[in-house]
C-alpha distance (Angstrom), angle and dihedral (degrees) to the residues before:
residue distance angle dihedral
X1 . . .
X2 3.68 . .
X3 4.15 102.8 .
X4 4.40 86.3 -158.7
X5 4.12 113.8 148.6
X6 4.11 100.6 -103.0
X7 3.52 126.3 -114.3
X8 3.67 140.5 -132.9
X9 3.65 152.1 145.6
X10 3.56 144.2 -157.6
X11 3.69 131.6 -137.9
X12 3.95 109.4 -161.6
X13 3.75 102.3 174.1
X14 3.57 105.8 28.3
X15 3.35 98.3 84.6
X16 4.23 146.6 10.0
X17 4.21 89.5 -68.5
X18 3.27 134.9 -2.9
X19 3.62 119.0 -65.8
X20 3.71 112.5 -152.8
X21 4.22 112.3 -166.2
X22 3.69 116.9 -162.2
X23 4.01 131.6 -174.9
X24 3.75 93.8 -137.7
X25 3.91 110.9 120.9
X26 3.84 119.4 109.7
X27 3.61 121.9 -150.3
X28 3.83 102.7 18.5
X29 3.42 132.3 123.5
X30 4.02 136.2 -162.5
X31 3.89 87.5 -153.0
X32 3.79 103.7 63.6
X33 3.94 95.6 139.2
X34 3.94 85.6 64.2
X35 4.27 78.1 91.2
X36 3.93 87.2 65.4
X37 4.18 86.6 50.2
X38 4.11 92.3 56.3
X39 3.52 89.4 39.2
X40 3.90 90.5 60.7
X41 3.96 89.6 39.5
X42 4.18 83.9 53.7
X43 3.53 86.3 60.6
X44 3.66 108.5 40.0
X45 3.56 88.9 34.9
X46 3.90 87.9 -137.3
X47 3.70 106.6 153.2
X48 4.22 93.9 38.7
X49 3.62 85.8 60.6
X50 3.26 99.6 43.1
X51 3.67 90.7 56.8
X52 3.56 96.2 44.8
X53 3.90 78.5 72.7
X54 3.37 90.4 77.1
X55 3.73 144.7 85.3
X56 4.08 116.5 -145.0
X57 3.56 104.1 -150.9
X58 3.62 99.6 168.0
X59 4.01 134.8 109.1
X60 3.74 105.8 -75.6
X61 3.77 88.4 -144.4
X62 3.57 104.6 52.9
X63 3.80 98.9 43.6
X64 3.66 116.6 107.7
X65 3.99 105.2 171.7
X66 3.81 117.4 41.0
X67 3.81 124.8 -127.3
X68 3.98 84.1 -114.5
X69 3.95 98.9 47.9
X70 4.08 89.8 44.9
X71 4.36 95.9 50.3
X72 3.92 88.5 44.4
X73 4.06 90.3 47.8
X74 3.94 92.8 50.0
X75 3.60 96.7 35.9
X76 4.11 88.9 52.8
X77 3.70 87.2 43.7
X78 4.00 87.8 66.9
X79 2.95 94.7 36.7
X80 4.08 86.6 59.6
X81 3.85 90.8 45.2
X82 3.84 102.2 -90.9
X83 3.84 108.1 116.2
X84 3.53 101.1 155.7
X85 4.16 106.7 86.6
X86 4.25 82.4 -134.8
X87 3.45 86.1 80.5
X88 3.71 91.3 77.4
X89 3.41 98.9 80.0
X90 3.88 93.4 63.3
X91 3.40 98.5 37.5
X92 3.99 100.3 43.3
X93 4.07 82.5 95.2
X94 3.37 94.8 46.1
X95 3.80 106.8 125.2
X96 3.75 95.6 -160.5
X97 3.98 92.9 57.7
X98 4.00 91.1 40.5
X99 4.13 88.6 52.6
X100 3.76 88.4 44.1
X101 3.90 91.9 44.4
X102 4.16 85.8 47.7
X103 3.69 93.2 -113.0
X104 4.28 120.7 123.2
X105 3.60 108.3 -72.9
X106 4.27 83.1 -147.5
X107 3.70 90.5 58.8
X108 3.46 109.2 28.7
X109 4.38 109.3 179.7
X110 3.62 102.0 163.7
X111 4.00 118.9 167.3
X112 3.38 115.5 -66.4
X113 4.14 124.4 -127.2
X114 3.88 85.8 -97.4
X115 3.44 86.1 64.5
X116 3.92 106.7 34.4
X117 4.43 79.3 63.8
X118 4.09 89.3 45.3
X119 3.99 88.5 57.0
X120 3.59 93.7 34.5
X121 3.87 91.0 59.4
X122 3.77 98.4 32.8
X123 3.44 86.5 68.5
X124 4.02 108.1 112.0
X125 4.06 122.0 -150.0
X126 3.38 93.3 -108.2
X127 3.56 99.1 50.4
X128 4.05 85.0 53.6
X129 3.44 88.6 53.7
X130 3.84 103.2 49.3
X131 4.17 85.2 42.4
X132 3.62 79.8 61.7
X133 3.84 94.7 56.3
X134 3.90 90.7 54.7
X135 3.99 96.4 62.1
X136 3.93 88.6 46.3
X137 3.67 82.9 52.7
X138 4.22 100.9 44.5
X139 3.64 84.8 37.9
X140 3.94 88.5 62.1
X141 3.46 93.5 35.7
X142 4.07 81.8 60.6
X143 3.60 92.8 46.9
X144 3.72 97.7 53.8
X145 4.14 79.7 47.5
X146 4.10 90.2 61.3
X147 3.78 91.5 43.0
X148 3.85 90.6 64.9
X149 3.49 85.0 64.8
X150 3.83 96.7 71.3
X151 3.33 115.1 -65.2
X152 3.38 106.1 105.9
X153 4.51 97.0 143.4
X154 4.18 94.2 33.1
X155 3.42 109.8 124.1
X156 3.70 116.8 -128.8
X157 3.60 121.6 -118.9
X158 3.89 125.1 -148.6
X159 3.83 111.3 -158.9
X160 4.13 117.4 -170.6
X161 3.71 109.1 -172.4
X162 4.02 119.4 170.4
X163 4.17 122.9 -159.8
X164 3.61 133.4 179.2
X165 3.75 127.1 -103.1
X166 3.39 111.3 -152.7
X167 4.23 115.6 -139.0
X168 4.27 127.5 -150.0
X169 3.73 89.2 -172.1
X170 3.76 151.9 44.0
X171 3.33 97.4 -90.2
X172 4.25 115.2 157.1
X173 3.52 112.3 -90.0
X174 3.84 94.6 22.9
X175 3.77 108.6 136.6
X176 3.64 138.3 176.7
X177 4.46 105.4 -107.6
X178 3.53 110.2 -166.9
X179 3.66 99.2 -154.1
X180 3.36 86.9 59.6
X181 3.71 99.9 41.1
X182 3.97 89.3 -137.5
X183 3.50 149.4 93.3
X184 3.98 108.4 -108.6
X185 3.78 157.9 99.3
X186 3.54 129.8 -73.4
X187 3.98 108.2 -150.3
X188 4.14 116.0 -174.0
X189 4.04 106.8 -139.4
X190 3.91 113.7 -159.2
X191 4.04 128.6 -158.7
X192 3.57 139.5 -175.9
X193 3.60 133.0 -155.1
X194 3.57 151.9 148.3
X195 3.91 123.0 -97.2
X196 3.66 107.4 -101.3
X197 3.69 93.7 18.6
X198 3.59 112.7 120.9
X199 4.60 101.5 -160.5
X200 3.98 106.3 71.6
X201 3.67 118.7 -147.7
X202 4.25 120.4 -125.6
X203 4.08 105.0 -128.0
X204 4.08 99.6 156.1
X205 3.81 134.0 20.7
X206 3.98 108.6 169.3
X207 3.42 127.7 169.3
X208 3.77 120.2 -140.4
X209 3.73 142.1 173.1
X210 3.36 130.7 -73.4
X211 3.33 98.3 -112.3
X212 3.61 99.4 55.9
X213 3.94 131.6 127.2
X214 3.62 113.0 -119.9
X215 4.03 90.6 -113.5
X216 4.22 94.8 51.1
X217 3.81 95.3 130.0
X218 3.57 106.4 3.7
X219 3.65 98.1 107.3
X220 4.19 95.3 63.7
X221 3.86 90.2 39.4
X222 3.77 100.3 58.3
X223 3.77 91.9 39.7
X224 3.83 84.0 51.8
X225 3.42 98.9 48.7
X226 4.32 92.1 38.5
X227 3.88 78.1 61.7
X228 3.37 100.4 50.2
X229 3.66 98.0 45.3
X230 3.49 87.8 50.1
X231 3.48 94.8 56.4
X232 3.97 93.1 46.9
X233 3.87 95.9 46.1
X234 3.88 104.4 27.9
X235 3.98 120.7 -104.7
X236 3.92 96.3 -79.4
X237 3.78 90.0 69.7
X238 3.53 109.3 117.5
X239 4.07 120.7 -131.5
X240 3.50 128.9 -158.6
X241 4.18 120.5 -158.6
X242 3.36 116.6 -153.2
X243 4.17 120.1 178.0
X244 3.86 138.9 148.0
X245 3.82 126.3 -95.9
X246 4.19 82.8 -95.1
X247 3.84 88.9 66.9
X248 3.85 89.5 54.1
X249 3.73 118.6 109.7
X250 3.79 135.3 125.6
X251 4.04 92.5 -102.3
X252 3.89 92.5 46.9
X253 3.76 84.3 55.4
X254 3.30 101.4 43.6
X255 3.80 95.4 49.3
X256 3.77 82.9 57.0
X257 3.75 94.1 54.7
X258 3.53 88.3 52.2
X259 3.89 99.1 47.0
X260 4.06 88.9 61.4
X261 3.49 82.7 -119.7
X262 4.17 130.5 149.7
X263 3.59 110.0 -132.7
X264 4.16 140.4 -176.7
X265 4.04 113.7 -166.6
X266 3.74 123.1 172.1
X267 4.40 113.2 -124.4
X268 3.37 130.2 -143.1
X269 3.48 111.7 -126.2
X270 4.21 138.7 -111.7
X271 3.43 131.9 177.6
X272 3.34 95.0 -84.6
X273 3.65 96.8 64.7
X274 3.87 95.6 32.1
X275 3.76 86.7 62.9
X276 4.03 89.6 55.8
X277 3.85 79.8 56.2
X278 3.35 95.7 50.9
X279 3.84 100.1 58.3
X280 3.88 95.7 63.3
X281 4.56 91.1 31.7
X282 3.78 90.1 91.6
X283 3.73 96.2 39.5
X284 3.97 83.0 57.5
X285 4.07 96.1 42.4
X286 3.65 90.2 62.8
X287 3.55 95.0 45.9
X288 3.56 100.8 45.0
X289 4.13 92.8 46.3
X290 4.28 88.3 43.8
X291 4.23 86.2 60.6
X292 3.71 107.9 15.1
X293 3.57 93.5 -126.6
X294 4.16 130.1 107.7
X295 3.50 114.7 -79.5
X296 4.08 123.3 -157.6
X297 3.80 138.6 164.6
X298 3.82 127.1 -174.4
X299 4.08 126.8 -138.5
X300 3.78 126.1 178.4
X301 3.75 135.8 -160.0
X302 3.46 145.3 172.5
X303 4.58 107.7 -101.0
X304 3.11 133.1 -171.6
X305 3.92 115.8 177.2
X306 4.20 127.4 -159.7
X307 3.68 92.8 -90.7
X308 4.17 101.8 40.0
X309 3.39 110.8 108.4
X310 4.18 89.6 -157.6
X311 3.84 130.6 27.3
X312 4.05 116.4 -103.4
X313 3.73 146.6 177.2
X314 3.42 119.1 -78.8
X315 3.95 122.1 -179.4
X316 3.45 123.8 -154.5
X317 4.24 121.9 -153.4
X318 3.82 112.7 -167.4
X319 3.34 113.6 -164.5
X320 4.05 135.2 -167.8
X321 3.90 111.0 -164.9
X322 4.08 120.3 -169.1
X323 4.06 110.5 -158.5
X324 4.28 110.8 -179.7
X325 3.33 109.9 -100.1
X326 3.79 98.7 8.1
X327 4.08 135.7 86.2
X328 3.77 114.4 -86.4
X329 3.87 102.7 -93.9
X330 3.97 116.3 -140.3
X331 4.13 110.5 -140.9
X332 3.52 106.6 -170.6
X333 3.91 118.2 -179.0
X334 3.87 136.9 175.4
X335 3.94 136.7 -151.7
X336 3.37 134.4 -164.6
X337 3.69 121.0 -153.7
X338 4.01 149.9 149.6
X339 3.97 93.3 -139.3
X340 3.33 134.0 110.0
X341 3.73 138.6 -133.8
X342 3.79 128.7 63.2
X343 3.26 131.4 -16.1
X344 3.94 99.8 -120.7
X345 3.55 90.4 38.0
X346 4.02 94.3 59.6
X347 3.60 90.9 42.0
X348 3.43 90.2 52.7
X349 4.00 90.8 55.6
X350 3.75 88.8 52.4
X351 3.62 91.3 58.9
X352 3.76 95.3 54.9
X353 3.75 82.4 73.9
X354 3.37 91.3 80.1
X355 3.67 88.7 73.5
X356 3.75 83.7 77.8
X357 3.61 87.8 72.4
X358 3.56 93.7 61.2
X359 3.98 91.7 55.2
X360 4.09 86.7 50.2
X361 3.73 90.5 50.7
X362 4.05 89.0 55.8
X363 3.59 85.8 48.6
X364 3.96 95.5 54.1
X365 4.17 96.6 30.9
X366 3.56 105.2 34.6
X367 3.85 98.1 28.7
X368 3.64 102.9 27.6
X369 4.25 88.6 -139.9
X370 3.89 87.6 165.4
X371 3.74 93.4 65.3
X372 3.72 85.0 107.9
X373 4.10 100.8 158.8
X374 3.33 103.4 136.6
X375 4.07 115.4 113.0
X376 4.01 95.3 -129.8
X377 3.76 112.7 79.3
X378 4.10 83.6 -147.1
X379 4.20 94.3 47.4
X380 3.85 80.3 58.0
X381 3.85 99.4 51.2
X382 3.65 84.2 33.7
X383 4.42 80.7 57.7
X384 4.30 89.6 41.4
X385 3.67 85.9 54.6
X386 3.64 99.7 56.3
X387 3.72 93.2 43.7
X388 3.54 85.8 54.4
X389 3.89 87.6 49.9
X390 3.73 93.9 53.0
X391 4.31 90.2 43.0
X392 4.10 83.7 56.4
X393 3.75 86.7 56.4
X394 3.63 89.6 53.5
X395 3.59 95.5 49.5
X396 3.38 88.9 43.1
X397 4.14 94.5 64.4
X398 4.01 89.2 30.8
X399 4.38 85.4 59.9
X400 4.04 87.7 48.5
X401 3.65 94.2 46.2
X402 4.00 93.8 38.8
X403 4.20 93.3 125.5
X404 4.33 82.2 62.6
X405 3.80 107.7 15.5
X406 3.44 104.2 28.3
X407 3.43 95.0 124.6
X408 3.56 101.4 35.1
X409 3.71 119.8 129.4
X410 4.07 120.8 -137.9
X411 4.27 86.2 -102.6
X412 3.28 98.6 53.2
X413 4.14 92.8 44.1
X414 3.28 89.0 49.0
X415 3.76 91.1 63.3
X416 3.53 96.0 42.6
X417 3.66 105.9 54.4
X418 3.73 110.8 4.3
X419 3.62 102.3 45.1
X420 3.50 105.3 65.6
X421 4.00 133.6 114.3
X422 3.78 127.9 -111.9
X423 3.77 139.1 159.4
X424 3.51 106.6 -137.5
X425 4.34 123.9 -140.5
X426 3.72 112.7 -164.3
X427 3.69 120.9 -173.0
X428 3.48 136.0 163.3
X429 3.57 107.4 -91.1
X430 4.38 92.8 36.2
X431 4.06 145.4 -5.4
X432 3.59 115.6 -126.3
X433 3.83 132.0 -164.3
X434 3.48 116.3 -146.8
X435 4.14 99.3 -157.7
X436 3.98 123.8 -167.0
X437 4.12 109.4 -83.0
X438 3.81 82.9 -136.0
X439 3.67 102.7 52.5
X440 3.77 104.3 147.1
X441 3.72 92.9 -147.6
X442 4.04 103.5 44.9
X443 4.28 92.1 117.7
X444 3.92 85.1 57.2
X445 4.01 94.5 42.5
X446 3.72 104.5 48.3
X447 4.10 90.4 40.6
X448 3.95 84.6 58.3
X449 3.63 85.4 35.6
X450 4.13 85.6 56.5
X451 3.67 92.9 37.2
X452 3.98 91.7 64.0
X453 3.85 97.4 45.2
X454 3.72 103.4 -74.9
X455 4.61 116.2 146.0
X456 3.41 106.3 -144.6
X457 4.11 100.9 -136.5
């Protein structure tokens, strides 16, 4: 046990009498729902194969924490809200992260910061890389999962989505982006899910230079991914592409012509296809001043630009927006895609990428994936990576508690079932956590607790 001088303080005229706070309890946590987070990782078997990833090359007798035990402590540890690797040196005695890491919750010795930054940098490139083959794989594996569950004809939709990560340093492969007036990284996030369904799974987090176009790997990913759906849910399976105006160049398409798949990606515009806008704009201004509300209409054609090697649909939305006070503003957009159907109703299914963005924001808010500050550019993907491993075991309990947290974002999960207080008693037959009687979230924590393989006794 840690032998640290205890702390308190005293508030005297805060309240009715004094209230005296001291740091004096042994063997309790603030992180008790980090049990619920290993039991998820028992059943996807994230962090094991993760690990098996990587190649132990140090002195058998000198090493105290294996390469296991130390991936599982920092990936819990974000998943908990402590990103920065620091953080290891107050929560090495943690007995909620020791229990969860399988160590003794009575002598809890996890790795220390020193050696969170070791492993982080002893990471090699192609290690990284074949880490980021096993969450394609468990995030298929949780796809096929969800498709027991009824949808045997959805189609499945592959969203690609990049974002910037802002840098404070000189880490490698920082560079200056003018669109974004900053010095940063520009990771590319991808997600699958079925049409209709409303959680989106995490295949791909990769971290990239600053100086990267929005499509710089795209091309291998999707026909990775095509491949491996393919070979999960036979070849008749139909896929759906959906990606931004960035993703759109001739090769991106073309690679989707020849992958058989169906695809929706936004276009930037010209003045070919802004005049198509313009025909129906004024049309739309009247309307949209005569009620006040948002006025659009759709037309479709068949496109073929300077550098296509094939003519293809293009959709046009014109839009006429009224804002109080303000001029009506005209939003014109354009998609390009091989499906069929109505106009409004494909356009519609191109929005619905946006809810992509909402998954990224968990990732940067509630996860903090951009703290990228190490100096190696691979230490930092090697960090993105197991961020994205501990956001899988979120989405992981959020898809077995769908009927009450369906919806829920990482944030507000975390709150609800990780972040709770509990003395732990470990003897030598069991561990028990003695949890506040009041806990305003005890429904939501023993469902997940059930939903992961817990009796209720």
């Amino acid at each position: 046990m840690s032998q640290s001088t205890k702390q308190s303080a005293l508030f005297e005229g805060a309240f009715g009498k004094p209230v005296h706070v001291a740091f004096d309890t042994e063997a309790q946590t603030s992180d008790a729902g980090l049990v619920l987070l290993a039991a998820a990782d028992a059943k996807l078997g994230l962090t094991r194969a993760l690990a098996g990833c990587l190649t132990d090359s140090r002195a058998k007798g000198q090493v105290l924490h294996s390469l296991e035990g130390v991936l599982r402590q920092r990936t819990f540890s974000i998943a908990a809200g402590y990103e920065d690797g620091n953080d290891a040196t107050a929560l090495r005695r943690d007995p909620a992260l020791a229990l969860a890491c399988g160590s003794s919750a009575s002598e809890a010795a996890l790795a220390s910061q020193a050696s969170i930054s070791r492993f982080e940098n002893s990471i090699s490139a192609e290690e990284a890389v074949l880490m980021g083959r096993e969450l394609e794989d468990i995030a298929l594996a949780q796809l096929r999962r969800q498709r027991r569950k009824g949808r045997r004809r959805a189609r499945i939709l592959v969203d690609l989505d990049p974002s910037v990560d802002e840098a404070h340093g000189t880490q490698q492969g920082v560079l200056f982006h003018g669109f974004y007036r900053s010095w940063c990284y520009l990771p590319m996030f991808g997600f699958l899910s079925f049409e209709g369904a409303s959680s989106q799974l995490l295949f791909s987090a990769r971290l990239r230079p600053g100086t990267s176009r929005e499509s710089r790997g795209a091309i291998p990913l999707i026909e990775r991914i095509v491949g491996k759906i393919r070979a999960a849910f036979g070849p008749r399976q139909g896929i759906v592409v959906r990606l931004d105006a960035g993703f759109c160049y001739p090769q991106i398409l073309d690679a989707l012509d020849e992958l058989g798949v169906q695809y929706v990606v936004g276009m930037g515009s010209n003045k070919r296809l802004k005049a198509i806008a313009a025909k129906m704009l004024p049309t739309l201004r009247k309307q949209a001043a005569n009620t006040n509300e948002s006025a659009r209409s759709f037309d479709e054609h068949q496109y073929r630009a300077r550098r296509w090697n094939r003519t293809r649909r293009v959709i046009t939305k014109a839009e006429a927006i009224p804002y109080p006070g303000r001029s009506i503003k005209d939003n014109p957009r354009h998609v390009v895609t091989s499906l069929r159907g109505r106009a409004e109703r494909v356009y519609d299914l191109y929005c619905l990428r946006g809810d992509a963005e909402n998954r990224i924001k968990e990732l940067k808010r509630d996860l903090q994936i951009d703290r990228t500050s190490c100096s190696r550019f691979v230490a930092n993907q090697v960090r993105v990576l197991m961020t994205a491993a501990a956001y899988v075991l979120y989405q992981e309990i959020r898809w077995r508690l769908r009927r009450r947290l369906g919806n829920a974002q990482v944030g507000r999960m975390m709150t609800t079932l990780v972040k709770v207080s509990a003395r732990i008693v470990e003897s030598t037959r069991r561990v028990v956590l003695h949890m506040p009687v009041h806990f305003a979230f005890k429904k939501d924590w023993m469902l997940a607790a059930r939903a992961l393989g817990a009796r209720f006794c």
